[in-house]
mmCIF file as Biopython writes it, N, C-alpha, C and O atoms, coordinates in Angstrom:
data_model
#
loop_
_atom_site.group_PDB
_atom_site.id
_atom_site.type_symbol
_atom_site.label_atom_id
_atom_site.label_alt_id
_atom_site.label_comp_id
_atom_site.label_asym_id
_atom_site.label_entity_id
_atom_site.label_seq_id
_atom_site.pdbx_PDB_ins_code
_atom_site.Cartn_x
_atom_site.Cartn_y
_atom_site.Cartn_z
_atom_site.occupancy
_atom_site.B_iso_or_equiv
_atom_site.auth_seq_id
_atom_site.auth_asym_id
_atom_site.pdbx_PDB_model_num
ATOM 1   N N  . UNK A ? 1  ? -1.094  3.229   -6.341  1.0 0.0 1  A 1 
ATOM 2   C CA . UNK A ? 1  ? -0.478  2.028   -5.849  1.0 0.0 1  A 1 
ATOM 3   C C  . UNK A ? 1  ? -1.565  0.967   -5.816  1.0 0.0 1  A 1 
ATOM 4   O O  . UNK A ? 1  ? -2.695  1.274   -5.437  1.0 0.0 1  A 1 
ATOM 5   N N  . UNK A ? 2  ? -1.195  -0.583  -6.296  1.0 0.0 2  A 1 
ATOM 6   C CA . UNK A ? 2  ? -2.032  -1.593  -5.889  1.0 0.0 2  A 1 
ATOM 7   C C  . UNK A ? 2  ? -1.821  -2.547  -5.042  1.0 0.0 2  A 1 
ATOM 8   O O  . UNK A ? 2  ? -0.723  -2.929  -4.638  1.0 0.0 2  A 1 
ATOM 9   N N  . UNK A ? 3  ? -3.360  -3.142  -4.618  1.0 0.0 3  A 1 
ATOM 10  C CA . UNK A ? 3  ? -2.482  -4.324  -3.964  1.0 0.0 3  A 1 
ATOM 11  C C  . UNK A ? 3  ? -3.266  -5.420  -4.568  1.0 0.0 3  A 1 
ATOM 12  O O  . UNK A ? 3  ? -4.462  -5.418  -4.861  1.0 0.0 3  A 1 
ATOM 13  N N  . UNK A ? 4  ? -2.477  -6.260  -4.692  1.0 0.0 4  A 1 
ATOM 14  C CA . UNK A ? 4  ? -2.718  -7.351  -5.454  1.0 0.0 4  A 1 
ATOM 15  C C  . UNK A ? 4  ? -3.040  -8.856  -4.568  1.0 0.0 4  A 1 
ATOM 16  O O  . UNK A ? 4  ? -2.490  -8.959  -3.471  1.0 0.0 4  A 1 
ATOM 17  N N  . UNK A ? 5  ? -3.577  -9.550  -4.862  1.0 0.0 5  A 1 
ATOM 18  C CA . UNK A ? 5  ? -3.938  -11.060 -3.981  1.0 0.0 5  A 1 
ATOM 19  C C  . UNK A ? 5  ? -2.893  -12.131 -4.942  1.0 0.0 5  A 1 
ATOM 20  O O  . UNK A ? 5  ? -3.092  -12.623 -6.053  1.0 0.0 5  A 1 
ATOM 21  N N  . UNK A ? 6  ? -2.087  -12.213 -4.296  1.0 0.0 6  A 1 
ATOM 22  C CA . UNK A ? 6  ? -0.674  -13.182 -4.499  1.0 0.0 6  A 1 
ATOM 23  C C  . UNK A ? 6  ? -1.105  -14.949 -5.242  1.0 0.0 6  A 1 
ATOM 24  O O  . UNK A ? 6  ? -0.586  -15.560 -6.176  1.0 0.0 6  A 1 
ATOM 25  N N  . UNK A ? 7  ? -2.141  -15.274 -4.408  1.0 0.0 7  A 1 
ATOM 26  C CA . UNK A ? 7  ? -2.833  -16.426 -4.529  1.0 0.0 7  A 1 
ATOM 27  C C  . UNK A ? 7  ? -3.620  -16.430 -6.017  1.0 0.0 7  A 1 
ATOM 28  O O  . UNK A ? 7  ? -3.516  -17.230 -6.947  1.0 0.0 7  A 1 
ATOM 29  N N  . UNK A ? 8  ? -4.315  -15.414 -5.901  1.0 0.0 8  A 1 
ATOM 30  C CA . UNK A ? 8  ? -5.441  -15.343 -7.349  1.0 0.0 8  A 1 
ATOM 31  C C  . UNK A ? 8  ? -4.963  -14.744 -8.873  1.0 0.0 8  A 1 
ATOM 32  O O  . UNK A ? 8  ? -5.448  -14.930 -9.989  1.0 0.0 8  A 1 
ATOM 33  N N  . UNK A ? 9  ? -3.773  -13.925 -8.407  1.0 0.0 9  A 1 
ATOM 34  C CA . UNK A ? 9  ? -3.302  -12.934 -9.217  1.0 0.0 9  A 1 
ATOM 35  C C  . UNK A ? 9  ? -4.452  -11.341 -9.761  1.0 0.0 9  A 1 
ATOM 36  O O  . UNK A ? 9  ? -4.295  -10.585 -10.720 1.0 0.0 9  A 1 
ATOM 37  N N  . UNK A ? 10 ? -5.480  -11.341 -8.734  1.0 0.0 10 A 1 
ATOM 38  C CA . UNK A ? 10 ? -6.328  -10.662 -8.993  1.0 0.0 10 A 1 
ATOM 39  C C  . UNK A ? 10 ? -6.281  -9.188  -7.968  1.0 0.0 10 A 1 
ATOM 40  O O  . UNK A ? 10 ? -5.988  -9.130  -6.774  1.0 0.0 10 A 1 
ATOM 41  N N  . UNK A ? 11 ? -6.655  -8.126  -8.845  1.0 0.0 11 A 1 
ATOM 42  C CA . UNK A ? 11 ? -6.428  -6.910  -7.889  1.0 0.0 11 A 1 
ATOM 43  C C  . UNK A ? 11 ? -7.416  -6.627  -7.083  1.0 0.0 11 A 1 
ATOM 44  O O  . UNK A ? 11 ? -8.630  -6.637  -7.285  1.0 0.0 11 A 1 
ATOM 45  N N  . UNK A ? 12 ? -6.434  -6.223  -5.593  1.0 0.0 12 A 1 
ATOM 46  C CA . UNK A ? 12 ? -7.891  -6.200  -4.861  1.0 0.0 12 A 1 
ATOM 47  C C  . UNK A ? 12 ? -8.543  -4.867  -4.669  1.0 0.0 12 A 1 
ATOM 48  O O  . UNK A ? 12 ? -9.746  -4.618  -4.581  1.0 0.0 12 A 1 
ATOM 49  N N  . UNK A ? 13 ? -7.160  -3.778  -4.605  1.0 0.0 13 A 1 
ATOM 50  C CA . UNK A ? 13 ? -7.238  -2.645  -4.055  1.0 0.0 13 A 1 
ATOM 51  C C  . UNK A ? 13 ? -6.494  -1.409  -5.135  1.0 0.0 13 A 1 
ATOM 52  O O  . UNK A ? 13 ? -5.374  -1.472  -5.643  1.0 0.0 13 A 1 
ATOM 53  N N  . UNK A ? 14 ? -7.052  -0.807  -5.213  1.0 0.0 14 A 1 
ATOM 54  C CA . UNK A ? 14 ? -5.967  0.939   -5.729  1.0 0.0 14 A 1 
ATOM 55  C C  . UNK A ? 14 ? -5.877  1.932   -4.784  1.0 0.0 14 A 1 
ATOM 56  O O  . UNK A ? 14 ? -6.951  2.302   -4.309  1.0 0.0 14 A 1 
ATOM 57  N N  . UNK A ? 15 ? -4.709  2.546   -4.323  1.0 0.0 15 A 1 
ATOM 58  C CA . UNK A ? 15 ? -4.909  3.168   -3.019  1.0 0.0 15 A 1 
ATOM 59  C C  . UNK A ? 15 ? -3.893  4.571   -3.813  1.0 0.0 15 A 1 
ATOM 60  O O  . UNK A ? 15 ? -2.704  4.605   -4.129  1.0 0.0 15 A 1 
ATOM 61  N N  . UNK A ? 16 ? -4.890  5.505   -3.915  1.0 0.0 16 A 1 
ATOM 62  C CA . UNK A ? 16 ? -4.575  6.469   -4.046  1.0 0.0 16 A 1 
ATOM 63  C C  . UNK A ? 16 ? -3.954  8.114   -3.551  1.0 0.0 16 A 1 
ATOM 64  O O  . UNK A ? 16 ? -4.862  8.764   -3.033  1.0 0.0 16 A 1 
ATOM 65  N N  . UNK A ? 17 ? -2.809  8.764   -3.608  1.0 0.0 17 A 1 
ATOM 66  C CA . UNK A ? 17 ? -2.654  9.529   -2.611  1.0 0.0 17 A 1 
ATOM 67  C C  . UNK A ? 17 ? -1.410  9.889   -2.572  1.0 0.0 17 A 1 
ATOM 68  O O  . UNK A ? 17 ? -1.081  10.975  -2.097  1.0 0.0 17 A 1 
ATOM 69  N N  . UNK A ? 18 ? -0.269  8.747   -3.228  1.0 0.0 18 A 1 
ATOM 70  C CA . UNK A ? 18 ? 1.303   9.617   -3.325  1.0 0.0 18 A 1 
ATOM 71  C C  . UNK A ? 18 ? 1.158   10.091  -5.046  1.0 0.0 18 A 1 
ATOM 72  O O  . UNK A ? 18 ? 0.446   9.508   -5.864  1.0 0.0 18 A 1 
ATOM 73  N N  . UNK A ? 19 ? 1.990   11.237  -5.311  1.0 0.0 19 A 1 
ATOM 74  C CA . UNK A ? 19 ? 2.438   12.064  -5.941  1.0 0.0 19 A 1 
ATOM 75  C C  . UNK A ? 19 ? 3.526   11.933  -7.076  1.0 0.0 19 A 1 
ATOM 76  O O  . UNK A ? 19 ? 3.846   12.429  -8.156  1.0 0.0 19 A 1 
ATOM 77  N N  . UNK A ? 20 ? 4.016   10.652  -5.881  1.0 0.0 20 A 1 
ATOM 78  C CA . UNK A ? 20 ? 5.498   10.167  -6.902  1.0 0.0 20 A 1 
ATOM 79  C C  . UNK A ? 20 ? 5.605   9.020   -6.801  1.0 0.0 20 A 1 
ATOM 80  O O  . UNK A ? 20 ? 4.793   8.313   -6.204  1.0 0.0 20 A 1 
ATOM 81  N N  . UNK A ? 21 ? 6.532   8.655   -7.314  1.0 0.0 21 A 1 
ATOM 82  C CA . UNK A ? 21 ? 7.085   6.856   -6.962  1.0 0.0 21 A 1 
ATOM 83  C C  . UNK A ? 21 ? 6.912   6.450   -5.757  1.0 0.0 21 A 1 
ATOM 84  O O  . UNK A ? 21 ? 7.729   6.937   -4.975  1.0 0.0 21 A 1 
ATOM 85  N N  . UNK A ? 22 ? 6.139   5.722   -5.288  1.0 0.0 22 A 1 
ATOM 86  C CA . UNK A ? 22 ? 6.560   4.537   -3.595  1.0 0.0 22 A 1 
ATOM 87  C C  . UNK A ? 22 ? 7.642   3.474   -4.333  1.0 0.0 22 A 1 
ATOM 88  O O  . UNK A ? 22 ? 7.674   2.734   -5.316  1.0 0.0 22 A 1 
ATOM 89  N N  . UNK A ? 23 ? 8.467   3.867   -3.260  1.0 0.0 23 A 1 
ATOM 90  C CA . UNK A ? 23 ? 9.502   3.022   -3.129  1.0 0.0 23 A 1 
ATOM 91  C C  . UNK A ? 23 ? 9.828   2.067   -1.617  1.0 0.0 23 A 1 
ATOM 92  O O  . UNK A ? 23 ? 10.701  1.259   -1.301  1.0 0.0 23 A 1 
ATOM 93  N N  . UNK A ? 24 ? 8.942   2.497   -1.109  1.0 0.0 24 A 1 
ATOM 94  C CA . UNK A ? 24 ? 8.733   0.811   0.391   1.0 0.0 24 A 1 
ATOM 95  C C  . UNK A ? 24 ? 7.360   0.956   0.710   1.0 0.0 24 A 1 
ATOM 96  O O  . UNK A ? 24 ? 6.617   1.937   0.696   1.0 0.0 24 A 1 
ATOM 97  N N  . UNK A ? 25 ? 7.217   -0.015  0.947   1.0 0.0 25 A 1 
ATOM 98  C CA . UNK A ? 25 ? 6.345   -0.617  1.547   1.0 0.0 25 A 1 
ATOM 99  C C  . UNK A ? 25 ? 6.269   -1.265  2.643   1.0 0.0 25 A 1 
ATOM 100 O O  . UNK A ? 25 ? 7.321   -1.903  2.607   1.0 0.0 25 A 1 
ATOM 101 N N  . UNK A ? 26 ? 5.508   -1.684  4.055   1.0 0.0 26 A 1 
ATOM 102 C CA . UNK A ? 26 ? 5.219   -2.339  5.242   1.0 0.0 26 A 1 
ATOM 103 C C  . UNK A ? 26 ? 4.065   -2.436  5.563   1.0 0.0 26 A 1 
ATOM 104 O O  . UNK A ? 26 ? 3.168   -1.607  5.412   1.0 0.0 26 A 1 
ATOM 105 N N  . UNK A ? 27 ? 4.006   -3.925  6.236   1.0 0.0 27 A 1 
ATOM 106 C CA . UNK A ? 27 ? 2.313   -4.215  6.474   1.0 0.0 27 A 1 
ATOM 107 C C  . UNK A ? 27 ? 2.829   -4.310  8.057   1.0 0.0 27 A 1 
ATOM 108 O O  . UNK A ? 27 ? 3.912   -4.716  8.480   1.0 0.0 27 A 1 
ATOM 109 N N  . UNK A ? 28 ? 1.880   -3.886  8.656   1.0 0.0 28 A 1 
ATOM 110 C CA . UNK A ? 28 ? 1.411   -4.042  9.386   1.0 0.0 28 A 1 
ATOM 111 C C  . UNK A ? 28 ? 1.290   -5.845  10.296  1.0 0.0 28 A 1 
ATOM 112 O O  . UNK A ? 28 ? 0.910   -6.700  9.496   1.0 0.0 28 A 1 
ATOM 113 N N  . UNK A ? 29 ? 1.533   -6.356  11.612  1.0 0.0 29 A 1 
ATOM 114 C CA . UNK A ? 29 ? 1.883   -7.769  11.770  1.0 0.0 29 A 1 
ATOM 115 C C  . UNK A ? 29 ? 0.839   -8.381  11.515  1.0 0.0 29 A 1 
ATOM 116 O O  . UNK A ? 29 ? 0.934   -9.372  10.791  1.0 0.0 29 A 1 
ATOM 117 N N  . UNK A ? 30 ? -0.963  -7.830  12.223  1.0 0.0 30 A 1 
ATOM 118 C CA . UNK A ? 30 ? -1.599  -7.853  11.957  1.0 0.0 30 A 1 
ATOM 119 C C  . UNK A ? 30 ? -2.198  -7.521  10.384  1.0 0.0 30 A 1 
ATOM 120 O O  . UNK A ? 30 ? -3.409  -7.696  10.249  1.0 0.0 30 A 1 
ATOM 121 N N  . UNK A ? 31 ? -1.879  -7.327  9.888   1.0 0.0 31 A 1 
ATOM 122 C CA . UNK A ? 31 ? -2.211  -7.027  7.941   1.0 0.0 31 A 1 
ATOM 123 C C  . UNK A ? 31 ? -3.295  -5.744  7.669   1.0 0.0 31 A 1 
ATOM 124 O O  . UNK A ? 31 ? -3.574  -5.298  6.556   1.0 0.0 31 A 1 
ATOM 125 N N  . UNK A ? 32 ? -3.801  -5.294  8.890   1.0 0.0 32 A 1 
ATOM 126 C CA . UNK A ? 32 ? -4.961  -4.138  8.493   1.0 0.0 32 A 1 
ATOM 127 C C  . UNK A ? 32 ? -4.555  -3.087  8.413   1.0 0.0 32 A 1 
ATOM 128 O O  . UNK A ? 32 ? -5.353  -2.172  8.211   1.0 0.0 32 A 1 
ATOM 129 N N  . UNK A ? 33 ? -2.823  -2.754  8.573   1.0 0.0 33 A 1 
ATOM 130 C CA . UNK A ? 33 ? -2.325  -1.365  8.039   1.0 0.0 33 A 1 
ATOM 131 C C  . UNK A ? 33 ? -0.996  -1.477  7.087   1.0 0.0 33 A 1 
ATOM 132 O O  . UNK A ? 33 ? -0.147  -2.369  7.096   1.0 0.0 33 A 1 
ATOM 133 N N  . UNK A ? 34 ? -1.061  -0.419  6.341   1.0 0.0 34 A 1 
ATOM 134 C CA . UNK A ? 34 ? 0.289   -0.750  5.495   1.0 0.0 34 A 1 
ATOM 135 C C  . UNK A ? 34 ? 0.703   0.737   5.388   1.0 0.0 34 A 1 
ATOM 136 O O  . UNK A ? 34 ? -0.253  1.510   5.315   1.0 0.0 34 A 1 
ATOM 137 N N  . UNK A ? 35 ? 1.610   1.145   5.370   1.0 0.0 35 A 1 
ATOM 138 C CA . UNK A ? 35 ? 2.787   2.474   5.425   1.0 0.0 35 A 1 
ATOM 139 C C  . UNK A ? 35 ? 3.507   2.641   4.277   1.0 0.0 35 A 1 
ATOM 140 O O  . UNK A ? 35 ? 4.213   1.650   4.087   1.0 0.0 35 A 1 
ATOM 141 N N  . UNK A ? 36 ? 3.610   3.343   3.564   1.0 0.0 36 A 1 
ATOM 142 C CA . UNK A ? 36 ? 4.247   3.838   2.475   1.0 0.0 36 A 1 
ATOM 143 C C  . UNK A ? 36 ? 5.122   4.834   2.309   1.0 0.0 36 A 1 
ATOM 144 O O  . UNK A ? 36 ? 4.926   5.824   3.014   1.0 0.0 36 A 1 
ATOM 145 N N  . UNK A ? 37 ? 6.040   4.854   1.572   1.0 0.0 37 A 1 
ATOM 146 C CA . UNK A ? 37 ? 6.816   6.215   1.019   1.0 0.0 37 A 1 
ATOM 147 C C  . UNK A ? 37 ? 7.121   6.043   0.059   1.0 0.0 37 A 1 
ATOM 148 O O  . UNK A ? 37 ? 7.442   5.002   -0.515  1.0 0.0 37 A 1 
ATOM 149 N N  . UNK A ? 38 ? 7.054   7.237   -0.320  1.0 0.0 38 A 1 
ATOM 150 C CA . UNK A ? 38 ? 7.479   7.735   -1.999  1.0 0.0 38 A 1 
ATOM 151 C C  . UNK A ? 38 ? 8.611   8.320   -1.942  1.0 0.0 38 A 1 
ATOM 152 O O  . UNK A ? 38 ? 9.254   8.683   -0.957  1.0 0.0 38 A 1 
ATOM 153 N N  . UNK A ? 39 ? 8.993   8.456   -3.818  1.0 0.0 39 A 1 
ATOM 154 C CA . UNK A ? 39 ? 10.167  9.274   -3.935  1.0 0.0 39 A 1 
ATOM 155 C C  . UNK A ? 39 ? 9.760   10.868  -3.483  1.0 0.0 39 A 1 
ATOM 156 O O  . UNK A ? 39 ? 10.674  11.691  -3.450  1.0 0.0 39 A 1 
ATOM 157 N N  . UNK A ? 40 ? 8.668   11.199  -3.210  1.0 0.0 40 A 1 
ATOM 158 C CA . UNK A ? 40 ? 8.944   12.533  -3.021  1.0 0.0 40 A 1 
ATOM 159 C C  . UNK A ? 40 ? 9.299   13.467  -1.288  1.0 0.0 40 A 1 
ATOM 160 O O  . UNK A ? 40 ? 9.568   14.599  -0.887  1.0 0.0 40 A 1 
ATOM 161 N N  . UNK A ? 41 ? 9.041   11.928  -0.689  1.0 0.0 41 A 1 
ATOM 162 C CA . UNK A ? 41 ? 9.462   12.104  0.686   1.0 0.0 41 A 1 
ATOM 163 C C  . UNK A ? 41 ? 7.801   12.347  1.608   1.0 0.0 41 A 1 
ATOM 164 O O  . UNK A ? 41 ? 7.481   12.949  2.633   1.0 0.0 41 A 1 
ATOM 165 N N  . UNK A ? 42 ? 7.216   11.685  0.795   1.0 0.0 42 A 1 
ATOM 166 C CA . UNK A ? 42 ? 5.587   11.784  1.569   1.0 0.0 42 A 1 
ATOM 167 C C  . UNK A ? 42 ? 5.967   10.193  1.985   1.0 0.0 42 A 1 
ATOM 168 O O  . UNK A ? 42 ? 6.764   9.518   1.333   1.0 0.0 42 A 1 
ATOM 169 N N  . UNK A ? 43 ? 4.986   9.528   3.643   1.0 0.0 43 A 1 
ATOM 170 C CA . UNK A ? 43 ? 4.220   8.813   4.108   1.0 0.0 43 A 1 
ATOM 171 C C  . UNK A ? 43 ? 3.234   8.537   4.004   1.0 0.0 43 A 1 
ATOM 172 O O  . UNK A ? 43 ? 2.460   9.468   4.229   1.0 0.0 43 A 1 
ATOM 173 N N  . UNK A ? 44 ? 2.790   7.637   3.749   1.0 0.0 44 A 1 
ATOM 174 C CA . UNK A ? 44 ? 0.909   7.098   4.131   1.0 0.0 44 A 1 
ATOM 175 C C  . UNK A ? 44 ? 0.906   6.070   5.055   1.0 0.0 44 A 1 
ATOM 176 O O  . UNK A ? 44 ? 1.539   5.040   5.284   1.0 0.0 44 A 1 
ATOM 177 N N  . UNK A ? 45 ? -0.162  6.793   5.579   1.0 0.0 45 A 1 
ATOM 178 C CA . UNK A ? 45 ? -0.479  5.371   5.971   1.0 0.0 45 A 1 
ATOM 179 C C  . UNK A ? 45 ? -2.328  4.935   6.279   1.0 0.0 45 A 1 
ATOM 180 O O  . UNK A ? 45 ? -3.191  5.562   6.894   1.0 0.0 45 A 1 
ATOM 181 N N  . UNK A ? 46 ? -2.382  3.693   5.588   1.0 0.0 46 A 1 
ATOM 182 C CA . UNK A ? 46 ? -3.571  3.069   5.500   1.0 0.0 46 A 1 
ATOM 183 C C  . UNK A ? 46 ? -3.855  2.260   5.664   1.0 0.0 46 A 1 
ATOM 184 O O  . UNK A ? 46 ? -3.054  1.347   5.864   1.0 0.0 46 A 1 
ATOM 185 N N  . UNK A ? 47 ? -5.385  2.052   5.687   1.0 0.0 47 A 1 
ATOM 186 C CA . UNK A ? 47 ? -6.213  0.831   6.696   1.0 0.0 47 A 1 
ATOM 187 C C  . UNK A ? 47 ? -6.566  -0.401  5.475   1.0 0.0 47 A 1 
ATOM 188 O O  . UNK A ? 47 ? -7.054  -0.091  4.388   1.0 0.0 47 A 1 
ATOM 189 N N  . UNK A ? 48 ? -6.285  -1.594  5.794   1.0 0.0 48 A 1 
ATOM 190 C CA . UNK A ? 48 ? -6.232  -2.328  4.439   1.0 0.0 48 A 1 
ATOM 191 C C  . UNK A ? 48 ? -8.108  -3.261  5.020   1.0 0.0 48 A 1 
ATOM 192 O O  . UNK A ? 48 ? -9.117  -3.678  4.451   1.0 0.0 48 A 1 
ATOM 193 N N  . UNK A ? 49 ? -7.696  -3.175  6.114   1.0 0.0 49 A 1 
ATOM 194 C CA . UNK A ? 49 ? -9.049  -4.087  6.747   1.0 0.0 49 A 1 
ATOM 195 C C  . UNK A ? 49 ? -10.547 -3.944  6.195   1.0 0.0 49 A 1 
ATOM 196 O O  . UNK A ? 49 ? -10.770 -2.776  5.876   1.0 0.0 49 A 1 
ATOM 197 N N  . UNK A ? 50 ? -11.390 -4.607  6.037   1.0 0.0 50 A 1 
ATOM 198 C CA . UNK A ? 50 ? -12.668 -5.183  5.241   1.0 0.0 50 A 1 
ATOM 199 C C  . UNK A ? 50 ? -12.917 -4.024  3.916   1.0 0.0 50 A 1 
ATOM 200 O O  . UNK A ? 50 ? -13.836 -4.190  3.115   1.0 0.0 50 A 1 
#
C-alpha cells in the first residue's frame, strides 16, 4: 500500500504487511495513525508520524 502527498503528487510512504487487496482505509483525526483492511479480512494498523 502507498501513501501518496496529494499536493506534490509524490510518494511518500510504502507500507507493507496485507496479503491481499485493502479495501478501506482511515486516518486517524490527528493524521499519525491510519487503519486498514484487506480483502482477506486482516487489520493494520500504523503510525504515519515523522
Amino acid at each position: 500500500m502507498k501513501l501518496w502527498n496529494l499536493k506534490t503528487g509524490q510518494e511518500n510512504r510504502t507500507l507493507t504487511g496485507h496479503s491481499n487487496k485493502v479495501n478501506s482505509v482511515s486516518f486517524s483525526p490527528d493524521g499519525n495513525t491510519l487503519v486498514s483492511g484487506s480483502n482477506g479480512g486482516s487489520i493494520k494498523i500504523w503510525r504515519c508520524d515523522g
